[in-house]
VONUZA-839625 format. One record per residue (C-alpha): x, y, z; residue in one letter. Coordinates in steps of 0.25 Angstrom, whole numbers, padded with zeros to 4 digits, always signed. Each point is the difference from the previous one (the first is absolute). Layout:
N
XYZA;...
This chain:
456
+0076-0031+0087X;+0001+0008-0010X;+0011+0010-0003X;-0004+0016-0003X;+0012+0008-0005X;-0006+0014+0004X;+0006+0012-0007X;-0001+0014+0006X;-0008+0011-0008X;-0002+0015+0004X;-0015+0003+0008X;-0003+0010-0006X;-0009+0010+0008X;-0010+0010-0009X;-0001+0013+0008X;-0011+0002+0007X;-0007-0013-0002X;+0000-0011+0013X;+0007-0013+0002X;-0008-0013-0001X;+0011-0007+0003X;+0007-0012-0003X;-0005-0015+0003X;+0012-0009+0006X;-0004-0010-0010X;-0003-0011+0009X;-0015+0001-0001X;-0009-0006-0010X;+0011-0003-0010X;-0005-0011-0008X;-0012-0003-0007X;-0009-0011+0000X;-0007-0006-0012X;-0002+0010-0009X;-0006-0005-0013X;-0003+0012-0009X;-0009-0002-0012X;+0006+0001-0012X;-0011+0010-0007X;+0004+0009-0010X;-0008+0014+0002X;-0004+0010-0009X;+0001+0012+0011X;-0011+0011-0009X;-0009-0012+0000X;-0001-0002+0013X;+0001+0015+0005X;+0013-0002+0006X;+0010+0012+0003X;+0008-0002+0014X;+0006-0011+0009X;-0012+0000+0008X;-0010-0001-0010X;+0006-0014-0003X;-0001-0003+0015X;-0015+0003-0002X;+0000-0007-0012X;+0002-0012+0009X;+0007-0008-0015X;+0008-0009+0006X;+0012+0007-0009X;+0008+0009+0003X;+0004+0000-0017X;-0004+0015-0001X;+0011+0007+0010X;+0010-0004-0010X;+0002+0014-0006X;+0000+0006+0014X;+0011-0013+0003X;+0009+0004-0011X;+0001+0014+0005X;+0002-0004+0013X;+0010-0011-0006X;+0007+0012-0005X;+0003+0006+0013X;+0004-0011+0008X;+0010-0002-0012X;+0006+0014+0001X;+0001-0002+0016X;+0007-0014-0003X;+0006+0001-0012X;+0004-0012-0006X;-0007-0009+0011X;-0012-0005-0008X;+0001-0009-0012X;-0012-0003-0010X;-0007-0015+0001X;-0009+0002-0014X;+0011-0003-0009X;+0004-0013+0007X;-0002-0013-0010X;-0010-0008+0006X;-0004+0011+0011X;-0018+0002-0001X;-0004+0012+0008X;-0015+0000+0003X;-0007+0013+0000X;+0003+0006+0015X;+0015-0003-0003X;+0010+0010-0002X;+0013-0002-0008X;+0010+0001+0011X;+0006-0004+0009X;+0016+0002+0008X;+0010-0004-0010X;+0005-0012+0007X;-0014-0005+0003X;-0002+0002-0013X;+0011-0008-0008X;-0001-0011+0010X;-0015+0000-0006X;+0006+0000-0013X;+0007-0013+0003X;-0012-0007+0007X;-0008+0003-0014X;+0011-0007-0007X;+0001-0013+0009X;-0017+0000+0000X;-0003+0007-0015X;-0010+0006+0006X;-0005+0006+0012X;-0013+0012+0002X;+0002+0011+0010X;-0012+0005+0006X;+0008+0010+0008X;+0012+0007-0001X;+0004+0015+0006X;-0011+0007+0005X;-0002+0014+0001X;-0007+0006+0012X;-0012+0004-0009X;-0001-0015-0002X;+0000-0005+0014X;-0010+0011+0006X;-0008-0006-0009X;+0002-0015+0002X;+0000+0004+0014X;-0013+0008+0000X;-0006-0015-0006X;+0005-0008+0011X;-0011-0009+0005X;-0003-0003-0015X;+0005-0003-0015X;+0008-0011+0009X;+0006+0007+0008X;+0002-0002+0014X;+0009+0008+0006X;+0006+0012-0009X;+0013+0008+0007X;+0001+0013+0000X;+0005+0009-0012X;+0015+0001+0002X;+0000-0011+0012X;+0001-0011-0013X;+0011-0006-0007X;-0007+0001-0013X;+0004+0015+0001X;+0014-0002+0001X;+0000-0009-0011X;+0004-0013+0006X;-0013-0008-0001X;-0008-0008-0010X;-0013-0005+0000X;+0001-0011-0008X;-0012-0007-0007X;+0006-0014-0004X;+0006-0001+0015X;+0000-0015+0001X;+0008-0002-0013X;+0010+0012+0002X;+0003-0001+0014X;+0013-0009+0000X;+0006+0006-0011X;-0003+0016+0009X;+0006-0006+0012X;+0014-0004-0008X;-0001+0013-0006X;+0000+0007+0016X;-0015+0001+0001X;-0006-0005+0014X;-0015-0005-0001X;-0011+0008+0009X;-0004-0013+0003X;+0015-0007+0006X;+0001+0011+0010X;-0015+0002+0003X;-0003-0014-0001X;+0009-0009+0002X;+0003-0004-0016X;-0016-0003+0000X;-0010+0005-0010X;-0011-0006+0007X;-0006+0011+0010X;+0011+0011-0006X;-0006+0013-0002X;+0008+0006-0011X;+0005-0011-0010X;+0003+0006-0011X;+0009+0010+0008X;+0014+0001-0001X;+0012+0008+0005X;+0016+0004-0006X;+0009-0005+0011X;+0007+0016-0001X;-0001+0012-0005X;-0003+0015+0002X;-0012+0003+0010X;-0005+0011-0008X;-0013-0001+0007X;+0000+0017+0005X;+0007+0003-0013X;-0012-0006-0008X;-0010+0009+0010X;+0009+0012-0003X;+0000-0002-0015X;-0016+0003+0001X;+0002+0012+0010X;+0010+0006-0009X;-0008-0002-0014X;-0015+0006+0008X;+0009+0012+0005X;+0005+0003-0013X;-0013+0001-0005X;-0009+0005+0010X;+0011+0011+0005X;-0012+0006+0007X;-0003-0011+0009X;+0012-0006+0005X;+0002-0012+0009X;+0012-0004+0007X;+0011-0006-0009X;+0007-0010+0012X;-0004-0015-0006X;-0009-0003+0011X;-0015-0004-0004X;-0012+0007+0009X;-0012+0006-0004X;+0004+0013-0006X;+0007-0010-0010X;-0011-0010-0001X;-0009+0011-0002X;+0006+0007-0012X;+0004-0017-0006X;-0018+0001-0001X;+0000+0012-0006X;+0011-0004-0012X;-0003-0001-0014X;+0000-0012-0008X;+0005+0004-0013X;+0013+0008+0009X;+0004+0013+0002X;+0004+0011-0008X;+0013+0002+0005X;+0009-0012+0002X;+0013-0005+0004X;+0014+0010-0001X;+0010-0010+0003X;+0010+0012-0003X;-0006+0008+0012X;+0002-0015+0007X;+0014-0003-0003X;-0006-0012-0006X;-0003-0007-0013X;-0014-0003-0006X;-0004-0014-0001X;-0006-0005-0013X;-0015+0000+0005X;-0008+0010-0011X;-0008-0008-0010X;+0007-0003-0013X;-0008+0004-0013X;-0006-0010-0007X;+0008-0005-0013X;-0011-0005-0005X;-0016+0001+0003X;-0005+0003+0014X;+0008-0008+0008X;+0015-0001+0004X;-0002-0014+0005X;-0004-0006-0012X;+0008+0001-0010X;-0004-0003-0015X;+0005-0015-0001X;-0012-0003+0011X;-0008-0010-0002X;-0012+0008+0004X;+0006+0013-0005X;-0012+0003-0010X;-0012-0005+0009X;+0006+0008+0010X;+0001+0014-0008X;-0014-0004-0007X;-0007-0002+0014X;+0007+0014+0006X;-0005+0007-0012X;-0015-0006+0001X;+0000+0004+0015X;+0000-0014+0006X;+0013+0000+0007X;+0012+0011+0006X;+0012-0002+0006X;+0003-0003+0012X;+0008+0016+0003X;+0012+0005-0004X;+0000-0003-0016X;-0001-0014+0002X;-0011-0012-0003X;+0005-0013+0010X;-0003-0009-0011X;+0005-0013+0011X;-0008+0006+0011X;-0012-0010+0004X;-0015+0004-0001X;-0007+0002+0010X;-0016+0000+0001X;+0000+0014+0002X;+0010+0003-0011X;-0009-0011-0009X;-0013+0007+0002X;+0006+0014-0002X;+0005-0003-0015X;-0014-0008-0003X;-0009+0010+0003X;+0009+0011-0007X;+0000-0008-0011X;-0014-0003+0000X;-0003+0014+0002X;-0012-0003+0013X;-0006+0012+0005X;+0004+0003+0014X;-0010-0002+0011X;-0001+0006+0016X;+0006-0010+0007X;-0009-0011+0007X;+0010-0007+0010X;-0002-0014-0007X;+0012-0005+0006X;+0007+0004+0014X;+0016+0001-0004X;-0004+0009-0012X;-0006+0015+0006X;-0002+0010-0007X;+0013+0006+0002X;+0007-0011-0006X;+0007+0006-0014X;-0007-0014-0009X;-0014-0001+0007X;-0008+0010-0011X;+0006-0011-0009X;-0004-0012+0008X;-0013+0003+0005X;-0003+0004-0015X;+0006-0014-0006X;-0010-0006+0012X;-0011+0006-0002X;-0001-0006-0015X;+0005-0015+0007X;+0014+0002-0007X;+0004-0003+0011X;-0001-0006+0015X;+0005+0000+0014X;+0010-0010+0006X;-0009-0003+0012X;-0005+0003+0013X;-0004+0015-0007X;+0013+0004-0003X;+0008+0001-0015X;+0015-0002+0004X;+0003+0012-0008X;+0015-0003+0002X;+0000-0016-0005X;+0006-0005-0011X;-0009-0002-0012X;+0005-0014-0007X;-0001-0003-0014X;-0012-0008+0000X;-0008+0011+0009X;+0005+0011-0010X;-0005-0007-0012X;-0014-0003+0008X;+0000+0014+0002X;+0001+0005-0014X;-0010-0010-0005X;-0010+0006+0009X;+0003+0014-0003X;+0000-0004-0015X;-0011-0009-0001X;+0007-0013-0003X;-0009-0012+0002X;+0006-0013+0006X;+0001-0013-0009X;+0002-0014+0003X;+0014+0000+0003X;+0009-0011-0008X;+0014+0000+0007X;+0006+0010-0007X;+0010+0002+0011X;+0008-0013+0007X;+0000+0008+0014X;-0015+0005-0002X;-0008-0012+0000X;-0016+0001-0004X;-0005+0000+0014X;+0010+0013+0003X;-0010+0011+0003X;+0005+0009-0009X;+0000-0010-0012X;-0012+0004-0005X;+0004+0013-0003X;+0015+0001-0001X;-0004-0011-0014X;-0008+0007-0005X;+0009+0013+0002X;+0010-0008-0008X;-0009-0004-0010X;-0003+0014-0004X;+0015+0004+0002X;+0000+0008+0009X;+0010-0008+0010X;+0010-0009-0001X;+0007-0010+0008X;+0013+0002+0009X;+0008-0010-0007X;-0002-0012-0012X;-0013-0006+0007X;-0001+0007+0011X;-0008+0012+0007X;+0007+0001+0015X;-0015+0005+0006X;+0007+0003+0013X;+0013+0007-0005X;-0004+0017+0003X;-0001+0009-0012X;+0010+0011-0001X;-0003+0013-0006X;+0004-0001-0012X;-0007-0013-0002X;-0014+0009+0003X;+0005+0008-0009X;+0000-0010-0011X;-0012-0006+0003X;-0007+0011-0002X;+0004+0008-0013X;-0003-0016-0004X;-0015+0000+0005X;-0001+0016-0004X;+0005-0003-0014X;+0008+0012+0003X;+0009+0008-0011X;+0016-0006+0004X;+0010+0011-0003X;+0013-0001-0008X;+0011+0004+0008X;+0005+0013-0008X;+0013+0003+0011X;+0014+0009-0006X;
């Protein structure tokens, strides 16, 4: 079983507003199967202002809460000072677009020393503020998910639970490390039939699950004096309702630690030293595609300052930055494919790069709006959005042999230089295309102007 330390903290009462109460923490406490798309969103483009705008949105990311997470991050931290611990600067540590950076200390240099033994390892999941489980909760039934707990019942909010993308790899080097698998005490050590495999949990800590609820209570009251809700870390629908009603960007007035008595975590965005982005420094490979393609309008970040050059494309995110750069007119929505509605914050962009045969669907009338896009299904893609025409292929690429598919095109991309191959004669067509890959790609097919870095 595993341990929780639980440390006292004040409830704090706001005159004249009711109690909701404080669940016992033995309801819906884990969570199962949660697989978040990793879609970068440009919020004004897709008209999104509050937390439950994204629920509506229906994106399968829960990327754009991450200003409202850092405030909230903020006011855990000066409740729990000294409790949380930054993941982000961890060698070796990926964190997809729905992670946040941290996690409890312990937790997180024993992750510290599992990124070590492994030189690698991508988070999909790491703290979670309440913002981000109303909404991963308000999806249950869908973007994979099964069952979602409750905001403040997880362990995800007190900081002692991962979601864990390359599972399978890194799960003996988390259980020396004190992590239990989901799938050992759910499932008997199996991943067959486990719900939640990429699940895992710190074998102590802080239950910090009310404080995390109050931290959100405490930064809407401070705000919103004139409609107050009940500071005593319990979540209900007074909570809940104000969570919807939450700006994306954060509030106005944010954490006093000194009020507190605590001290503020590191979570506010650091400036850019150089060009758009404080994730990519100037050194990076892509750093030129990627301020070229930000200029021209074909790609933004992915929220607070920063690009996510290693996150994976997704469909959705692939067919979003070729229509921008193809400048398509936008059309009313047709409903050519059943997981895209209208609601969705890419479908203008897919139902447009449709329409010219850019593009198809992945079957049965759907898109998969969250898969992976390959190597070899990217360059298909911008052939066709370019007008590349096939040719006879001649082996170019040991691992793409002349009856591939994609051969036909993905030659004659390399033969008018627009793409290369992953290694000496090689094209890796199954490996995924990270962002900064895109990127390159295409300021490559745009014959776009590459900046010079001009950095103090």
């Amino acid at each position: 079983m595993r341990r929780l330390l639980l440390v006292p903290f004040a409830v704090l009462l706001a005159f004249g507003c009711a109690s909701e109460g404080i669940d016992d923490g033995h309801g819906d406490h884990y969570d199962d199967h949660l697989h978040e798309t990793d879609s970068p969103v440009d919020l004004k483009a897709a008209g999104l202002r509050t937390v439950q705008d994204v629920v509506r949105a229906y994106g399968c990311s829960t990327g754009p809460l991450a200003a409202l997470d850092n405030q909230i991050a903020a006011e855990l931290a000066c409740l729990a000072p000294n409790t949380m611990k930054r993941i982000d600067d961890i060698p070796g540590v990926s964190l997809g677009a729905g992670a946040r950076k941290f996690v409890q200390a312990d937790a997180a240099d024993a992750l510290r020393r599992v990124a070590g033994r492994l030189g690698g390892i991508t988070i999909n999941s790491a703290w979670r503020s309440v913002a981000q489980q109303y909404v991963l909760k308000s999806w249950e039934g869908s973007c994979g998910i099964g069952i979602a707990a409750t905001p403040g019942n997880s362990n995800h909010q007190s900081g002692l639970a991962l979601d864990v993308n390359n599972w399978g790899a890194a799960r003996n080097a988390l259980r020396a490390e004190g992590f239990s698998w989901y799938c050992d005490y759910r499932n008997g050590g199996r991943s067959s039939g486990c719900r939640d495999v990429v699940h895992f949990d710190y074998f102590s800590g802080q239950d910090l699950r009310p404080m995390a609820v109050l931290a959100f209570q405490k930064l809407w009251n401070r705000n919103n004096p004139n409609d107050r809700i009940a500071e005593d870390g319990g979540w209900g629908p007074q909570t809940a309702a104000r969570v919807a009603r939450s700006p994306l960007e954060g509030f106005a007035r944010t954490a006093n630690c000194a009020a507190a008595g605590g001290e503020p975590a590191p979570v506010e965005p650091e400036a850019p030293a150089c060009g758009h982005y404080t994730d990519v420094p100037v050194d990076h490979i892509a750093w030129s595609a990627i301020e070229a393609t930000t200029d021209n309008g074909y790609f933004s970040g992915c929220g607070q300052g920063r690009f996510c050059p290693a996150d994976d494309m997704t469909r959705a995110t692939a067919a979003a930055v070729i229509a921008s750069a193809l400048d398509l007119d936008e059309q009313g929505h047709q409903g050519y494919f059943s997981d895209v509605p209208a609601s969705h914050w890419a479908s203008k962009h897919i139902e447009a790069l449709y329409a010219t045969g850019v593009i198809a669907g992945c079957g049965d009338g759907k898109f998969c709006p969250g898969a992976k896009v390959t190597r070899a299904q990217a360059v298909v893609m911008l052939a066709a959005a370019y007008g590349v025409e096939p040719v006879e292929p001649q082996g170019l690429f040991g691992d793409l042999p002349t009856t591939h598919w994609a051969a036909p095109l993905v030659e004659a991309m390399k033969r008018a230089g627009y793409v290369s191959g992953c290694a000496a004669d090689r094209f890796c067509p199954s490996d995924a295309v990270p962002r900064w890959q895109m990127a390159m790609l295409l300021a490559n097919i745009n014959r776009l102007d590459l900046p010079e870095a001009a950095c103090e």
